[in-house]
C-alpha positions as CSV (number, residue, x, y, z in Angstrom):
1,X,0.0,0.0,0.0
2,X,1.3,3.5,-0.4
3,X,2.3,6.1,1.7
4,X,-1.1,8.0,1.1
5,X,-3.3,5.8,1.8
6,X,-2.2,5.2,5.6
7,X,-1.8,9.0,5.6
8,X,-5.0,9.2,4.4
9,X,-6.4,6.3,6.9
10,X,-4.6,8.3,9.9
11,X,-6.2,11.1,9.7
12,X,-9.7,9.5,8.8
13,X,-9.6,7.9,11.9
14,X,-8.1,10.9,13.9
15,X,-11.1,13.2,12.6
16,X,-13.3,9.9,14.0
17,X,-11.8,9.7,17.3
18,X,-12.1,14.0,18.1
19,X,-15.7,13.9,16.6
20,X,-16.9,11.3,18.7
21,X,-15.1,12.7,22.1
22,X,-16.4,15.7,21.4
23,X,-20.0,14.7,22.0
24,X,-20.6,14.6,25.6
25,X,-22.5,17.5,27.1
26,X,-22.0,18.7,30.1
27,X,-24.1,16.9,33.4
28,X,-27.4,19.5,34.2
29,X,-27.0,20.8,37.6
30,X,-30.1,19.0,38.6
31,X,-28.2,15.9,38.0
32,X,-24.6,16.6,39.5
33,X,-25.1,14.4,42.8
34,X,-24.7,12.0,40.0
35,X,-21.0,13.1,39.1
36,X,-18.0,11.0,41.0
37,X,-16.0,7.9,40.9
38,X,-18.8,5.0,42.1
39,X,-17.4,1.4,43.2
40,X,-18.9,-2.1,44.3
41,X,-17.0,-5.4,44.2
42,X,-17.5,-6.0,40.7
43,X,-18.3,-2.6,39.4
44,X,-16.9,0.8,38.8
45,X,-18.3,3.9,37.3
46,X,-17.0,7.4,36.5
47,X,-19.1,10.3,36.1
48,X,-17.5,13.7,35.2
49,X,-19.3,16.8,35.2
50,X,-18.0,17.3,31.4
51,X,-20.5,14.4,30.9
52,X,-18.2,11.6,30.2
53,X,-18.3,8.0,31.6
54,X,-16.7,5.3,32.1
55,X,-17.7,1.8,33.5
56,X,-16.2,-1.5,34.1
57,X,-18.4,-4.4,35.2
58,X,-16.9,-7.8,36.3
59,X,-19.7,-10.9,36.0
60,X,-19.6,-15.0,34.8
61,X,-15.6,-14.5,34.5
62,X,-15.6,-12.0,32.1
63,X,-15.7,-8.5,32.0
64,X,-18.0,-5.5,30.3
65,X,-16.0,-1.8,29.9
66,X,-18.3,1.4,28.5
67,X,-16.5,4.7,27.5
68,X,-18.4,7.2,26.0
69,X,-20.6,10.5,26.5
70,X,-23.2,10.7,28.5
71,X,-26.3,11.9,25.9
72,X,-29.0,12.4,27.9
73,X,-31.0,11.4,31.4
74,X,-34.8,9.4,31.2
75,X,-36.3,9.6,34.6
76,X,-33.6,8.4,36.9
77,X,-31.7,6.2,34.1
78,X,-29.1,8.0,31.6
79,X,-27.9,6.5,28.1
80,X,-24.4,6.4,27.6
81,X,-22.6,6.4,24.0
82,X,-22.4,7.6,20.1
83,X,-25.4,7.9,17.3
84,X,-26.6,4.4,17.6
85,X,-24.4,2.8,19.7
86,X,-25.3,3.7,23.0
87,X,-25.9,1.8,26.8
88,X,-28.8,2.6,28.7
89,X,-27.4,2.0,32.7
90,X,-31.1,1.5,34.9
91,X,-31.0,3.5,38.0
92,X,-32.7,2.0,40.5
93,X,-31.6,3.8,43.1
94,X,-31.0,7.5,42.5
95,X,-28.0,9.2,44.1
96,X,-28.8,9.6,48.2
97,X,-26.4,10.7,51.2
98,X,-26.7,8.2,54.1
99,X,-25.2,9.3,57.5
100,X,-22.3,11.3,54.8
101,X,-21.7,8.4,52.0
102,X,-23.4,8.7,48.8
103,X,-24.9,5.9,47.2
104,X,-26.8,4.4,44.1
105,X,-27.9,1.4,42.9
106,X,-27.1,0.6,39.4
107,X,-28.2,-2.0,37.1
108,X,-29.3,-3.9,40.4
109,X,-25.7,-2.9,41.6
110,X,-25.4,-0.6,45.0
111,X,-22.8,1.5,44.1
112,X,-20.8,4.2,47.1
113,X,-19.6,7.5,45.8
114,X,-15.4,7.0,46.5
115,X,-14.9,10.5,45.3
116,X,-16.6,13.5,43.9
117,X,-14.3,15.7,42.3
118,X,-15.3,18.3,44.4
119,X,-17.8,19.4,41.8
């Protein structure tokens, strides 16, 4: 293959990349007790007030990992990803402050706050 065409492939995939992490809006204020670094036993989940996530779920030996922009909130729940690729996490348990530890249960998950970026 030539010299231009992985040129051309590079920056394809560069303009890709910076389109897509681009997306995320930022977290409305009526939803920032959401924002922080939640952990279980088997589950993580970062929430940044820029609207990006992050989650890593451990279950049957394997493991699940979503990275992506958060697009929007639906009652309690929130849909993470790009154009049709996208993760709806079910919020069963909305962020809640219990004697000064925040927690949330998350796809049947309890979840504690281990740090909010003092938003």
């Amino acid at each position: 293959m030539s010299k231009l065409y992985y040129i051309g492939k590079s920056f394809v995939l560069s303009v890709l990349i910076l389109s897509l992490t681009g997306c995320a809006d930022p977290i409305p204020t009526n939803r920032f007790n959401y924002v922080g670094e939640w952990q279980s036993n088997e589950m993580s989940l970062l929430i940044l007030a820029d609207g990006s996530v992050s989650y890593k779920r451990l279950k049957n030996g394997g493991s699940v990992s979503v990275n992506g922009p958060l697009k929007k909130f639906e009652g309690d729940n929130f849909i993470v990803g790009f154009l049709f690729f996208t993760t709806t996490f079910e919020v069963t348990t909305p962020p809640h402050e219990i004697d000064g530890i925040w927690k949330m249960t998350v796809d049947g998950v309890e979840l504690t706050r281990v740090n909010n970026f003092d938003k």
